[in-house]
N, C-alpha and C positions, 0 to 999 in steps of 0.2 A: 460582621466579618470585615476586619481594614485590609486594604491596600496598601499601608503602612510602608510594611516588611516585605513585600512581595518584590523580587528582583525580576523581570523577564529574561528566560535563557538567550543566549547567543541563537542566531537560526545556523545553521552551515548548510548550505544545498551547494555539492558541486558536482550533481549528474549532467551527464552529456548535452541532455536539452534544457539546461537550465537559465539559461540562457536567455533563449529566443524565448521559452516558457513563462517568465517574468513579464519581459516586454509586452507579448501576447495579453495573458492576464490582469495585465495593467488596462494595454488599451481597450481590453472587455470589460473590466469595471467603468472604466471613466463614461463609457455607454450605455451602462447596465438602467434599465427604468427607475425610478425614486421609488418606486411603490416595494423593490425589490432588495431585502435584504438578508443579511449570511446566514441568519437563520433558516429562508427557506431555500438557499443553496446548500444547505449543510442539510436538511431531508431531503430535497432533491437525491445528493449525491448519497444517503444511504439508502435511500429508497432503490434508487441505479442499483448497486449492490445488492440488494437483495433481490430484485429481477434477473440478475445477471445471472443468482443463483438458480432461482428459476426456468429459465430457459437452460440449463446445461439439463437441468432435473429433466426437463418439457424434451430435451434432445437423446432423452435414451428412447423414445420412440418416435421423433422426427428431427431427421441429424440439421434439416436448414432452422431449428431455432439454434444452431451455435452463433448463427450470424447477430441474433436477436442480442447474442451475450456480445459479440463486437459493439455495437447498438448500444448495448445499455454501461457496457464499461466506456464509453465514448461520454454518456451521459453524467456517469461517476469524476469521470475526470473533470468536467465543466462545474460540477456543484460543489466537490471535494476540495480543489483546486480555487476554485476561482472566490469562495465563503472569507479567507483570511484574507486575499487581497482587495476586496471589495472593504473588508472592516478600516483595512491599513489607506485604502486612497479618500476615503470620505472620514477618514478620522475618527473612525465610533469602537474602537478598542475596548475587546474585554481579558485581556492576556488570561486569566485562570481559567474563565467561561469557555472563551475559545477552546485553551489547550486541552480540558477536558473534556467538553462535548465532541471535538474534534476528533479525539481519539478513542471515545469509546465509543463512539458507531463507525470506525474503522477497525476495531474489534472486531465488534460483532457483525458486521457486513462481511468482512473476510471472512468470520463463521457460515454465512448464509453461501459465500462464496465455495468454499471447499467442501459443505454440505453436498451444495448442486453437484459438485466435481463426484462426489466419491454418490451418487445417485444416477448419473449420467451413464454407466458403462463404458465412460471411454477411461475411467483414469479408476485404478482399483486403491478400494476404502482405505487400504492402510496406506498407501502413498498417499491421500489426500490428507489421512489425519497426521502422516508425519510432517506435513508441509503445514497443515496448520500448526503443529506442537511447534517447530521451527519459527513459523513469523513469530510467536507468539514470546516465546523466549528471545529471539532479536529485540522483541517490543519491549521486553522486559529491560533487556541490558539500555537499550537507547532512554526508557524511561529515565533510570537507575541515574544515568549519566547527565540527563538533563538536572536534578537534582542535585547532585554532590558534584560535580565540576562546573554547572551553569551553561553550557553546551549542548542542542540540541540537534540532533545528527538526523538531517530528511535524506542523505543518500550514501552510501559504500562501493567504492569500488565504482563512481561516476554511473552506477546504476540508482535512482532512486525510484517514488510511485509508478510515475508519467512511463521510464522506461519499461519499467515489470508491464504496465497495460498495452504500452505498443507488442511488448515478446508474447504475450498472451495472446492479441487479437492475430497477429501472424500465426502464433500457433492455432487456433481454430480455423485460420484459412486450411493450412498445412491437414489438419485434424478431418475437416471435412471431404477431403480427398484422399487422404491417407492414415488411417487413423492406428493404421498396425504396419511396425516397421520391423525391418531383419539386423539383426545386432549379434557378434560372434557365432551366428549359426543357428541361432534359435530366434524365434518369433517374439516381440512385444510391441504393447499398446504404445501410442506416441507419446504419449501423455506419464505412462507410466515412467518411461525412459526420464521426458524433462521434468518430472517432479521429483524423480533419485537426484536428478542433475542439482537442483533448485534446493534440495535440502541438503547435499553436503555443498552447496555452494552461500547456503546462509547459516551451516554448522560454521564454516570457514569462517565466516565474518564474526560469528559470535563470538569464538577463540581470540582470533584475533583483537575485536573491540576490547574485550573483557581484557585480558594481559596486558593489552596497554593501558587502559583506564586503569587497572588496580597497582602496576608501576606507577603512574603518574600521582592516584592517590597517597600512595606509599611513600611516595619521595615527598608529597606536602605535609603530609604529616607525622614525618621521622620521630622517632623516639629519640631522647638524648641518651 
């Protein structure tokens, strides 16, 4: 297989902390031990994900493992995060290897992840499956786009990973003391509330991405 023809996409991160997230992960690689590299940060941080799912499961009959899931998405973030910038400050680049292993155990971790969700009792099954069908078609469109415009989109709307895990970990704080809230007069799960929110706020994005990239294609490639 050549490297020949292979173009690497543009990155685009422009969430909130993206920032100081860089710097950070920079100066945690230049530290990181020699023995240690992005391959065993990239299980690392699936493995995190899949305990994360874990303990939300482990939390429909002991609600302190949601802490366990702060814990272990704190984990995700370090191995998830930190695997490409480790590749990029020691020079050992594999732009296809990366971007695919990268994102299909962000897949299937977010699978392991909404699995625990909709097993938990605190967030009901079809809210979790809609929240997964939603990332999953987001992931579709940003693929789609890395591909035919060369553009690879890590955030929307100055939300990207980093910020969903900080809203998540707040929310199991929030979850642990309150996990059923009153909204127009009738009772719901907290959880259920922010994962309606969550899915028409990533139906939104998807609209949106999508009519713009197929303008944009459209106009590159006009018919005479």
């Amino acid at each position: 297989m050549s490297n020949e023809k292979f173009r690497d996409a543009e990155r685009k991160q422009l969430s909130l902390l993206a920032a100081v997230e860089k710097k950070t992960l920079v100066w945690m690689a230049q530290r990181m031990p020699p023995w240690v590299n992005s391959d065993h940060l990239t299980v690392l941080g699936f493995v995190a994900m899949f305990a994360a799912g874990a303990c939300y499961w482990a939390a429909s009959r002991n609600r302190l493992a949601l802490f366990g899931v702060i814990v272990a998405l704190a984990v995700n973030w370090f191995g998830d995060s930190l695997d490409g910038t480790l590749a990029r400050v020691r020079n050992r680049l594999r732009p296809r290897y990366g971007f695919y292993v990268d994102h299909i155990t962000d897949a299937i971790g977010t699978f392991f992840l909404m699995g625990g969700l909709a097993l938990s009792s605190y967030m009901s099954p079809y809210i979790a499956l809609g929240l997964l069908i939603a990332y999953f078609l987001l992931s579709i469109e940003v693929y789609l786009t890395t591909y035919t415009i060369g553009s690879f989109h890590l955030s929307f709307w100055s939300f990207g990973p980093t910020e969903l895990r900080l809203l998540l970990c707040i929310g199991n704080v929030a979850l642990f003391y309150r996990p059923v809230v009153g909204l127009f007069g009738r009772r719901y799960l907290l959880f259920d509330v922010g994962g309606a929110v969550g899915i028409v706020g990533m139906g939104l994005m998807l609209i949106w991405s999508a009519v713009r990239h197929t303008r944009a294609l459209y106009d590159a490639e006009r018919l005479p």
